[in-house]
N, C-alpha and C positions, 0 to 999 in steps of 0.2 A: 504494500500500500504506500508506504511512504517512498518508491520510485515510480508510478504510476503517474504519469504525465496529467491523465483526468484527475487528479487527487492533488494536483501539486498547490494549487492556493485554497484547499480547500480545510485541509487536517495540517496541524500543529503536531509534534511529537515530543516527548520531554528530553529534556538535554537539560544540561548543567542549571545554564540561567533561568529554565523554568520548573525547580525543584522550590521545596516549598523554605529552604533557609541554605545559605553558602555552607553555614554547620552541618546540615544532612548531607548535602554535597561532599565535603571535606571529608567526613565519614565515611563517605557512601565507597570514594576515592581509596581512603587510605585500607577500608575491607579490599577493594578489588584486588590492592598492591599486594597487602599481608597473602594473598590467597591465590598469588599467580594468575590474577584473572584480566580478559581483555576491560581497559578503563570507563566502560560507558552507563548509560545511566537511563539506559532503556527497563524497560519493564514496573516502572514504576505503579504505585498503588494510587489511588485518585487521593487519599490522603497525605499523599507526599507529592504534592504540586502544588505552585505557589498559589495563594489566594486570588490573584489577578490574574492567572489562566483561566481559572474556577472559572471565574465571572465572566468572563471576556470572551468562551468558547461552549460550546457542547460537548460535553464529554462522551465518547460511544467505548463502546467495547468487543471484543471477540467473543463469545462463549464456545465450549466446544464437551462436548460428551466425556465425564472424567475417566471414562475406563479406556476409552479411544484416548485423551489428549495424556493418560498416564503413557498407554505404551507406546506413543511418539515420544516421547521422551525418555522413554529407555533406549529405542533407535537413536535418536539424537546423541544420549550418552555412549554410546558403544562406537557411533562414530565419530564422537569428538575423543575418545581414547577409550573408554569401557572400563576403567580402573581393572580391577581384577575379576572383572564377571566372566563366566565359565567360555573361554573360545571367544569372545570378543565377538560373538556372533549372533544371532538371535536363538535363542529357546526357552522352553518355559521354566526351564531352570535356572538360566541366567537373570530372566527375567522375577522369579522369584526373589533370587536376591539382591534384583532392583528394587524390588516393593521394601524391603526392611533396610534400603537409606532413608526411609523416613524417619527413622526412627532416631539417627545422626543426624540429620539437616532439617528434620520438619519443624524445630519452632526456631531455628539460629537466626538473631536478627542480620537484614540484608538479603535473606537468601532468597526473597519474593522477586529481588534483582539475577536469578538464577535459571538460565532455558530449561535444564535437565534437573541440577538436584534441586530447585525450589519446589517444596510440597505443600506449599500454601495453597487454600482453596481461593475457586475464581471469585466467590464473596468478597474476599478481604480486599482484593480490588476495586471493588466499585462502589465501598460505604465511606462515608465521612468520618472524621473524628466520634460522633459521637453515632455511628455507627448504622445512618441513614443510606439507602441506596440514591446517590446521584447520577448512575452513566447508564445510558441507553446500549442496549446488547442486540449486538448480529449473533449471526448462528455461523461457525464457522463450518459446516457440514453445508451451508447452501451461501457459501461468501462471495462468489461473484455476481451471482443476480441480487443478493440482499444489500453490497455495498452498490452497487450500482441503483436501487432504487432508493436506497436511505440519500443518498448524494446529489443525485438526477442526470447520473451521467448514464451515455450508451453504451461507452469501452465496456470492454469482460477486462479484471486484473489478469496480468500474466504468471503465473505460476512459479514463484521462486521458494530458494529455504526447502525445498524437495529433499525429507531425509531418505537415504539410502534404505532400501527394502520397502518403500512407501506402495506397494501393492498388497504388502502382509498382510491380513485381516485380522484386527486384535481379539479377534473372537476365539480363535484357535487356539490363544496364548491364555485366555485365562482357565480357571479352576471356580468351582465354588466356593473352596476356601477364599480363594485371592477376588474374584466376583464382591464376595462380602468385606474385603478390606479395604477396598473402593470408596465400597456403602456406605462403611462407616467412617472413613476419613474425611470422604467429602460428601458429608448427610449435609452439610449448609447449601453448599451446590445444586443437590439435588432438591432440593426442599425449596428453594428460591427458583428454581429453571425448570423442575419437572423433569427431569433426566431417567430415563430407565437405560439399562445396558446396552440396547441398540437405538435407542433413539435420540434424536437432536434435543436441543429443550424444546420443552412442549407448553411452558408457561414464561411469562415476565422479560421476554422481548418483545422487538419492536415490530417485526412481522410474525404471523405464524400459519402453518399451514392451512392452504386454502386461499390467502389474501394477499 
């Protein structure tokens, strides 16, 4: 989205000077350094943007299915290095113990700045300080006809960030134990978007099916 020529005066993205204090920032910086991380300042939570973006813009968001956007992210992890998971390769084994880095990185502050190990739910992103939902949500399951009519452009986005094995079907990979660890990590997710294991959200965005 943010190289999309249709998109280009239309969306703002966060960066340094529109975080919500230079101190967050400085922080934000001196985690990525401690932790050999690339220095940028994407993935921010709508609470950590400064108040005059707040106002000054629309806030939207992605959603996307937690059991689908868990295991692009184990893809994503395995090939941005895989740490020590079994063959650096897909399976349900390795993948198993992908699911229990949450358990290491699921509440570390910073790590909602994180593609692969942040296991923060897509909630935490889109409430306020005092815990109100402010951002209007696409579906990431139907993202180029929905950013396209949220915007009112014609373009389709072109397809980038394509993690390797992006054909896999994450259905194969789970378990009902692991099914149910989903459930319960990201009960706010589903609870607020209507998510079932194969479906998009079905509640609390901006289009839904049929319209």
């Amino acid at each position: 989205m943010r190289e999309a020529p249709a998109l280009r005066d239309k969306i703002v993205i966060a960066h340094r000077r529109r975080l919500v204090s230079k101190r967050y920032a400085n922080d934000l910086l001196a985690f990525k350094q401690t932790h050999g991380l690339h220095p940028g300042y994407e993935h921010a939570r709508f609470r950590d943007i400064d108040h005059s973006v707040r106002t000054g813009t629309i806030p939207f968001t992605i959603v996307r299915n937690p059991w689908a956007r868990t295991f692009s992210r184990y893809k994503f992890y395995l090939q941005t290095g895989g740490g020590d998971l079994p063959g650096r390769s897909l399976s349900i084994e390795g993948f198993e113990e992908f699911l229990e880095t949450r358990h290491e990185f699921g509440s570390k502050p910073f790590f909602w700045h994180r593609a692969s190990l942040g296991w923060y739910p897509q909630t935490d992103y889109v409430i306020d300080e005092a815990g109100v939902r402010r951002v209007n949500a696409l579906r990431q399951e139907n993202l180029g006809e929905e950013v396209a009519r949220y915007f009112g452009i014609d373009e389709r986005l072109e397809r980038k960030n394509v993690s390797r094995d992006a054909g896999a079907s994450y259905r194969k990979f789970y378990t009902e134990n692991t099914i149910q660890v989903i459930a319960d990590w990201y009960a706010s997710d589903i609870e607020m978007f209507g998510f079932d294991f194969d479906t998009p959200a079905r509640r609390g965005t901006v289009f839904s099916e049929g319209t």
